[in-house]
GUKOL-765347 format. One record per atom (N, C-alpha, C): residue number from 1; x, y, z; atom name; residue in one letter. Coordinates in Angstrom, 3 decimals, padded with zeros to 6 digits. Example, Ala and Ser with C-alpha at 12.3 -4.5 7.8 and 13.67 -1.06 7.14 Angstrom:
% GUKOL-765347
@num->1; east->013.190; north->-005.690; up->007.800; atomo->N; residuo->A
@num->1; east->012.300; north->-004.500; up->007.800; atomo->CA; residuo->A
@num->1; east->013.200; north->-003.300; up->007.800; atomo->C; residuo->A
@num->2; east->012.850; north->-002.250; up->007.080; atomo->N; residuo->S
@num->2; east->013.670; north->-001.060; up->007.140; atomo->CA; residuo->S
@num->2; east->012.900; north->000.030; up->007.870; atomo->C; residuo->S
% end
This chain:
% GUKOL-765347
@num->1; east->047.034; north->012.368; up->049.998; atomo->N; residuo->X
@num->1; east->046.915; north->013.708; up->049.439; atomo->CA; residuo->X
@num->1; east->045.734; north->013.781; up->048.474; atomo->C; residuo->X
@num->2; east->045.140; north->015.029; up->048.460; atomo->N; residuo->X
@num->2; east->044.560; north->015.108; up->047.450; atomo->CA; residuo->X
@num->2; east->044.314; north->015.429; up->046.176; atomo->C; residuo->X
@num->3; east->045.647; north->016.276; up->046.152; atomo->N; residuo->X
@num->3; east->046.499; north->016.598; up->044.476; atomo->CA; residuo->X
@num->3; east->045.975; north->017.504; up->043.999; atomo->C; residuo->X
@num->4; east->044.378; north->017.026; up->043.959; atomo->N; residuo->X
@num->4; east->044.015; north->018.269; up->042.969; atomo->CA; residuo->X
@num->4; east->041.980; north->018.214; up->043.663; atomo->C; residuo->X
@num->5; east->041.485; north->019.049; up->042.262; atomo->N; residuo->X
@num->5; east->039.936; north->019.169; up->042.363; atomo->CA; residuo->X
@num->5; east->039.111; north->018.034; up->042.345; atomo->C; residuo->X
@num->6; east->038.049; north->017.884; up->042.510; atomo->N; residuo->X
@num->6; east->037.474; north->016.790; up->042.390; atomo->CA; residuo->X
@num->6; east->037.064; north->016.334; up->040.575; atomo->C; residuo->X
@num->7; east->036.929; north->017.432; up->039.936; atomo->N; residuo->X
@num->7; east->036.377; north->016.693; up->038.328; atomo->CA; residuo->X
@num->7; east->038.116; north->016.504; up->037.790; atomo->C; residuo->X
@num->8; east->038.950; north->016.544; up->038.642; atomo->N; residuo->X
@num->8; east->040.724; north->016.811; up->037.409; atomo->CA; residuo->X
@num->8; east->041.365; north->015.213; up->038.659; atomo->C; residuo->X
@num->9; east->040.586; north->014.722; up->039.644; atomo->N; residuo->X
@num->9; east->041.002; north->013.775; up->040.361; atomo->CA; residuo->X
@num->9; east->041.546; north->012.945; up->039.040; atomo->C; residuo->X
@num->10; east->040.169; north->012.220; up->038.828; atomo->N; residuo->X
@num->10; east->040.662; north->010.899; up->037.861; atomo->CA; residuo->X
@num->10; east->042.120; north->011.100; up->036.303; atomo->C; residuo->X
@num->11; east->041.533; north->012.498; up->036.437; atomo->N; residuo->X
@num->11; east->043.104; north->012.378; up->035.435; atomo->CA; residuo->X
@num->11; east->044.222; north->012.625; up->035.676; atomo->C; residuo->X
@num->12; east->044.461; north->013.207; up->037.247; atomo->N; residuo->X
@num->12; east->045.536; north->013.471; up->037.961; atomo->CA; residuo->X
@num->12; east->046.153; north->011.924; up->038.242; atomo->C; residuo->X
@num->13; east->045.298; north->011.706; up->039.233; atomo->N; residuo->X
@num->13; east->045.696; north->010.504; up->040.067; atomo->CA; residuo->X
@num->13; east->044.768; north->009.254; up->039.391; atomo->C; residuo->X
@num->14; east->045.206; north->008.337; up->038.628; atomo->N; residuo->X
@num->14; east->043.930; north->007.169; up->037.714; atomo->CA; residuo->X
@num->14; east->043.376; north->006.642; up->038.784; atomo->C; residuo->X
@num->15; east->044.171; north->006.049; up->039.944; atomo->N; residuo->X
@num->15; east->043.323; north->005.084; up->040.660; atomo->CA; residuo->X
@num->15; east->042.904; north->005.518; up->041.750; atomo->C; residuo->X
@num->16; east->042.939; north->006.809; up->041.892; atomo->N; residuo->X
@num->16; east->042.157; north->007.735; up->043.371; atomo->CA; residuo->X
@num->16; east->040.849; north->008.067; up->042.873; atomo->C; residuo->X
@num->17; east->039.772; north->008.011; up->043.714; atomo->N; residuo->X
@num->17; east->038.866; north->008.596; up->043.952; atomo->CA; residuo->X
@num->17; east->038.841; north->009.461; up->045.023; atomo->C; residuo->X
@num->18; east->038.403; north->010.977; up->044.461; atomo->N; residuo->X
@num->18; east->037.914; north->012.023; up->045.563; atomo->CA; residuo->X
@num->18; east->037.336; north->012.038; up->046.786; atomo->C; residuo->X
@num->19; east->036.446; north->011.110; up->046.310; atomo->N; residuo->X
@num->19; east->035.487; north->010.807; up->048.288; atomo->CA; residuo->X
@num->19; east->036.291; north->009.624; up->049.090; atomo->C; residuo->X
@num->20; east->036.770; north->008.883; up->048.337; atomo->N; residuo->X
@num->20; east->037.521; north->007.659; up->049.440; atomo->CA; residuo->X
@num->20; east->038.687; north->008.560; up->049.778; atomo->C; residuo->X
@num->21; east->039.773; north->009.143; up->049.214; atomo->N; residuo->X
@num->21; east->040.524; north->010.435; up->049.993; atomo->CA; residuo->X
@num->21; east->040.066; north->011.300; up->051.362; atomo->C; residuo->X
@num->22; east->038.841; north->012.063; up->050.719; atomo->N; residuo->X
@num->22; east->038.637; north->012.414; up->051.691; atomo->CA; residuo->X
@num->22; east->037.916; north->011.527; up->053.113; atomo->C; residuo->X
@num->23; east->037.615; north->010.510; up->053.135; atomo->N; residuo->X
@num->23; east->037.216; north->009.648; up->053.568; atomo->CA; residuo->X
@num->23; east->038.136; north->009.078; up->054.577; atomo->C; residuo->X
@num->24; east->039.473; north->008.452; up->054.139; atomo->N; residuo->X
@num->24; east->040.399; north->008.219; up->054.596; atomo->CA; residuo->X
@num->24; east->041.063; north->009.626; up->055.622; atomo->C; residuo->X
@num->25; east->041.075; north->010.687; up->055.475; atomo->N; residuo->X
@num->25; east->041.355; north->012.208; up->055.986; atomo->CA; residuo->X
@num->25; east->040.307; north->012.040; up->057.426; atomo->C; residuo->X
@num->26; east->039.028; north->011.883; up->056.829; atomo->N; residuo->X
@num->26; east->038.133; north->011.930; up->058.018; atomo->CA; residuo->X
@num->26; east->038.431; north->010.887; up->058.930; atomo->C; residuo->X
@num->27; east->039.125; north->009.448; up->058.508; atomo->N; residuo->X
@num->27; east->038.907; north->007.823; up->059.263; atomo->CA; residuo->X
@num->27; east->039.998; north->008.674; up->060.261; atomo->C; residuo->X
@num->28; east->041.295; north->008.373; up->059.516; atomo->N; residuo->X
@num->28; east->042.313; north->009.432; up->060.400; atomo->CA; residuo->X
@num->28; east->042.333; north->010.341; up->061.616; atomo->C; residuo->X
@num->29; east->041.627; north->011.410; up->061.460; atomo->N; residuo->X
@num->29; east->040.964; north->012.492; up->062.174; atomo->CA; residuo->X
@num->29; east->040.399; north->011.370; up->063.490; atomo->C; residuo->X
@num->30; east->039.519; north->010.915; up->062.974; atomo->N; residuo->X
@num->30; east->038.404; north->010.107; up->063.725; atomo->CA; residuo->X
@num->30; east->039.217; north->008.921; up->064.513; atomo->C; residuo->X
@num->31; east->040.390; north->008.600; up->064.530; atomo->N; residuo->X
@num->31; east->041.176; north->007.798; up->065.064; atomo->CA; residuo->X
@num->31; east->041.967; north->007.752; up->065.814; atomo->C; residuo->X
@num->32; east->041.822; north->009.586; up->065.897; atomo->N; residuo->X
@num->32; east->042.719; north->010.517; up->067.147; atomo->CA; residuo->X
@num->32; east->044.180; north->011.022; up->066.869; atomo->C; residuo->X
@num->33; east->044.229; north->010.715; up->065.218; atomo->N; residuo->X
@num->33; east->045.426; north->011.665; up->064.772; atomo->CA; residuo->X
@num->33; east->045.460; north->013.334; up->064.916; atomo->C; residuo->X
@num->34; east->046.224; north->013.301; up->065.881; atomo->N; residuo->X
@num->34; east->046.321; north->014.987; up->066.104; atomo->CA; residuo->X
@num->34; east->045.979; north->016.019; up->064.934; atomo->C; residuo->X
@num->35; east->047.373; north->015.796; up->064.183; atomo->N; residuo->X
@num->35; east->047.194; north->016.620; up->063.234; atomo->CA; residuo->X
@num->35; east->047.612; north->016.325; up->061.761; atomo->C; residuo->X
@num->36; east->046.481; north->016.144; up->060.818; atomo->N; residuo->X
@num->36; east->046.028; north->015.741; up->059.584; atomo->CA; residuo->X
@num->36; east->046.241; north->016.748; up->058.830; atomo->C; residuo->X
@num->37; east->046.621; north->016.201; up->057.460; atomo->N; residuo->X
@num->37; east->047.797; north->017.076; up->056.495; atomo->CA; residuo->X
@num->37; east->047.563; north->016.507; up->055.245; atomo->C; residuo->X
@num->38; east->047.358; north->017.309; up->053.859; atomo->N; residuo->X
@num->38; east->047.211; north->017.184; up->053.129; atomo->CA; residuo->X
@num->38; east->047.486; north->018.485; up->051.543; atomo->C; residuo->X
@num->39; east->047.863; north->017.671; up->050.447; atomo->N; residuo->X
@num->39; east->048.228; north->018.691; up->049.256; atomo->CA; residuo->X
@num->39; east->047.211; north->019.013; up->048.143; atomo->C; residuo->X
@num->40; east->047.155; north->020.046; up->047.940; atomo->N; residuo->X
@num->40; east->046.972; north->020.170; up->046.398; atomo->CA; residuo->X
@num->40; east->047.798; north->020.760; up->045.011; atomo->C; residuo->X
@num->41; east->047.502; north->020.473; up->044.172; atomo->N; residuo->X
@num->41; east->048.586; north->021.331; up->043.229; atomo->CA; residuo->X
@num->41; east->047.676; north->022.061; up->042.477; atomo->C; residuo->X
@num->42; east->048.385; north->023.397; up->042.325; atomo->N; residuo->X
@num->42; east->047.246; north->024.314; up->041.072; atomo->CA; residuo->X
@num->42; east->047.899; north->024.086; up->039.673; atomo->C; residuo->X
@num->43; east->047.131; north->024.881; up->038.821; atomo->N; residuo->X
@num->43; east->047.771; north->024.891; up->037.464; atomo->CA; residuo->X
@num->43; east->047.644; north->023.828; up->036.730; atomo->C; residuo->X
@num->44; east->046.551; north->022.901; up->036.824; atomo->N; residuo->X
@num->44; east->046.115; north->021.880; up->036.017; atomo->CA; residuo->X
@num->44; east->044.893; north->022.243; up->035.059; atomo->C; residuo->X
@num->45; east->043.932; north->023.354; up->035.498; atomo->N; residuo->X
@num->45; east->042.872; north->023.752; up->035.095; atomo->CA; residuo->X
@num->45; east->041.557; north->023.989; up->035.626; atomo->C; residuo->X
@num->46; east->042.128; north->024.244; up->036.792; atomo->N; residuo->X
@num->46; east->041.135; north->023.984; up->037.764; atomo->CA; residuo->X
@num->46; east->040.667; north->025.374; up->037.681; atomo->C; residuo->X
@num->47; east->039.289; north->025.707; up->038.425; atomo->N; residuo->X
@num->47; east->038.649; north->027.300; up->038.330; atomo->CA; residuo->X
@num->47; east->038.572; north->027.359; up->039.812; atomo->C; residuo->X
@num->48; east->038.971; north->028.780; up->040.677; atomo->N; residuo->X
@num->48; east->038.835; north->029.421; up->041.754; atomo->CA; residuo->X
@num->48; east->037.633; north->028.588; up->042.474; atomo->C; residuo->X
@num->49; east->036.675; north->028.561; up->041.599; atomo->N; residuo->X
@num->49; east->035.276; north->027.766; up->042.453; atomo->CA; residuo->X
@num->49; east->035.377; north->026.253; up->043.019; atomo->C; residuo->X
@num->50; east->036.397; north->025.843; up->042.347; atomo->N; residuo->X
@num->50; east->036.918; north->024.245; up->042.305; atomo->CA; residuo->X
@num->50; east->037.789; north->024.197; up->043.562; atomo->C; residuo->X
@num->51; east->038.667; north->025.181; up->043.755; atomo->N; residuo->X
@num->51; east->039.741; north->025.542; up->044.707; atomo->CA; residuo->X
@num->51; east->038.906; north->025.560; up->045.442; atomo->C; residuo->X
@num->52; east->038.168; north->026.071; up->046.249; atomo->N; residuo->X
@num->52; east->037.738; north->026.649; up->047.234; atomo->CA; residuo->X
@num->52; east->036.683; north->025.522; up->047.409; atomo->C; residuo->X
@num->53; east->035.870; north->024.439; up->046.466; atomo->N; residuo->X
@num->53; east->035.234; north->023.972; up->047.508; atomo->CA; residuo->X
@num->53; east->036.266; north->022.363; up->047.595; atomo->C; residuo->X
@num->54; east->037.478; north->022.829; up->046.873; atomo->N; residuo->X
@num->54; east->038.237; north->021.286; up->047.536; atomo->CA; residuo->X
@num->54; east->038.516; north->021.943; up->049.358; atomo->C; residuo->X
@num->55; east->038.666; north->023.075; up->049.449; atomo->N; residuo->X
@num->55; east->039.277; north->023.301; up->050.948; atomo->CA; residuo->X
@num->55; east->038.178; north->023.218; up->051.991; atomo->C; residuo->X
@num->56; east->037.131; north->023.761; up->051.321; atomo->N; residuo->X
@num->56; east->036.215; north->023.337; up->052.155; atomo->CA; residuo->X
@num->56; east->035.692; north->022.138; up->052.617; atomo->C; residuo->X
@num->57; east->035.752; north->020.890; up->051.436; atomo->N; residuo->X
@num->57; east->035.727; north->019.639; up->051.660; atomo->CA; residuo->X
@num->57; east->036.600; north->019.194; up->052.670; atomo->C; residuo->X
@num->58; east->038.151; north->019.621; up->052.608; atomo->N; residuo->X
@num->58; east->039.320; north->019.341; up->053.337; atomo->CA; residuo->X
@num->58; east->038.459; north->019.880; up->054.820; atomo->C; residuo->X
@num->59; east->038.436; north->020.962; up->054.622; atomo->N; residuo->X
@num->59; east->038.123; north->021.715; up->056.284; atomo->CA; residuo->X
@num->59; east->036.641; north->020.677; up->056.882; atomo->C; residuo->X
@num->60; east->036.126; north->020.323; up->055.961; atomo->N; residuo->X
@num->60; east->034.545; north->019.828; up->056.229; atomo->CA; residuo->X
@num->60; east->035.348; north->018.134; up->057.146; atomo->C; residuo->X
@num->61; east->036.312; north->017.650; up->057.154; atomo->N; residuo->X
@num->61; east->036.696; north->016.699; up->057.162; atomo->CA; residuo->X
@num->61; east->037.661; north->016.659; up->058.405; atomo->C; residuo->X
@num->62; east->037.471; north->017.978; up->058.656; atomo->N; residuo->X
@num->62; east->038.813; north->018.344; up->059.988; atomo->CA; residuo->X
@num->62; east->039.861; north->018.171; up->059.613; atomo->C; residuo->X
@num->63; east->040.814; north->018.957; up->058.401; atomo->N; residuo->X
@num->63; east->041.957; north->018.965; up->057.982; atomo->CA; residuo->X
@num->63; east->042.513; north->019.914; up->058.489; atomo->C; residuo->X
@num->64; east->043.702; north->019.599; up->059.553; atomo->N; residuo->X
@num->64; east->044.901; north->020.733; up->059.925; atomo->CA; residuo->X
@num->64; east->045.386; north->021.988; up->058.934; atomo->C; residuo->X
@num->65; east->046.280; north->020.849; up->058.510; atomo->N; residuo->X
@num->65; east->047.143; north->021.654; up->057.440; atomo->CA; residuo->X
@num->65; east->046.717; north->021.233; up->055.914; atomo->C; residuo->X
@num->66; east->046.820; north->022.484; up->055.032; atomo->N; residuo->X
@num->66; east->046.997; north->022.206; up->053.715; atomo->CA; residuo->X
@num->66; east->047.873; north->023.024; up->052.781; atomo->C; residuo->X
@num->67; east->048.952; north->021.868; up->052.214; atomo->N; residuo->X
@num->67; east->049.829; north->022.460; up->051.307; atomo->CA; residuo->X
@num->67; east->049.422; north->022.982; up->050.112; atomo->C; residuo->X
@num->68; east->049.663; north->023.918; up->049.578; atomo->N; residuo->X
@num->68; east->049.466; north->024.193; up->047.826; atomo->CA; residuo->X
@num->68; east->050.759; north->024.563; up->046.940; atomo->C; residuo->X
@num->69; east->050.552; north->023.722; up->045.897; atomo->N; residuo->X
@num->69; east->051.480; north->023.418; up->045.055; atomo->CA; residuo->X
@num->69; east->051.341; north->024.286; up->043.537; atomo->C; residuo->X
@num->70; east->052.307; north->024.521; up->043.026; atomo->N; residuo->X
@num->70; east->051.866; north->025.116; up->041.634; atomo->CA; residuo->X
@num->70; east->052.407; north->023.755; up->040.506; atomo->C; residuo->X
@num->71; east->051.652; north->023.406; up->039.615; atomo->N; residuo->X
@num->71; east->052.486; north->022.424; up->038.620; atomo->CA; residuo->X
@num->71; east->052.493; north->023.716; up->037.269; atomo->C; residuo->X
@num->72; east->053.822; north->023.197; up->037.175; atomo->N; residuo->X
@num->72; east->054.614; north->024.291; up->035.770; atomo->CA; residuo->X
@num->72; east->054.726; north->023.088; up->034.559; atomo->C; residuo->X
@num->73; east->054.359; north->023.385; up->033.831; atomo->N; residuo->X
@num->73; east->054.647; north->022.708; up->032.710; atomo->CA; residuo->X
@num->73; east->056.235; north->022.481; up->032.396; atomo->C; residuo->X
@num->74; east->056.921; north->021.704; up->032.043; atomo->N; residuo->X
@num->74; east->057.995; north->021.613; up->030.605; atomo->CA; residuo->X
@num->74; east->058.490; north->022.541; up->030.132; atomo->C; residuo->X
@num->75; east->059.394; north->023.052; up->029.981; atomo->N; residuo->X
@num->75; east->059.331; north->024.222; up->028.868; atomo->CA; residuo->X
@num->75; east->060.750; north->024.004; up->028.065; atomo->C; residuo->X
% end
């Protein structure tokens, strides 16, 4: 998965990097997995411009499906 944007990766996920994710998405694809699937969650701080070019990255990569998540704080 990819959780989140690419600058909120490293504090989402510590030991993911953004391009080996998507990387792994593409190996996949490229290996004759039908259909490739992946998440993000909003509400971390991410800006509309961030959204949109994680999907495009996703789509740039031949991603099927993509989930979106909202994270709610605590309250």
């Amino acid at each position: 998965n990819m959780e989140t944007v690419k600058r909120l990766t490293r504090e989402v996920r510590i030991q993911a990097k953004y391009e080996r994710s998507l990387e792994v998405l593409r190996y996949l694809k490229e290996q004759g997995i039908n259909r490739t699937k992946s998440g993000i969650m909003l509400g971390l701080g991410e800006t509309e411009a961030e959204v949109i070019q994680t999907l495009e990255d996703l789509r740039g990569v031949g991603l099927d499906v993509v989930t979106i998540g909202h994270y709610l704080q605590p309250s």
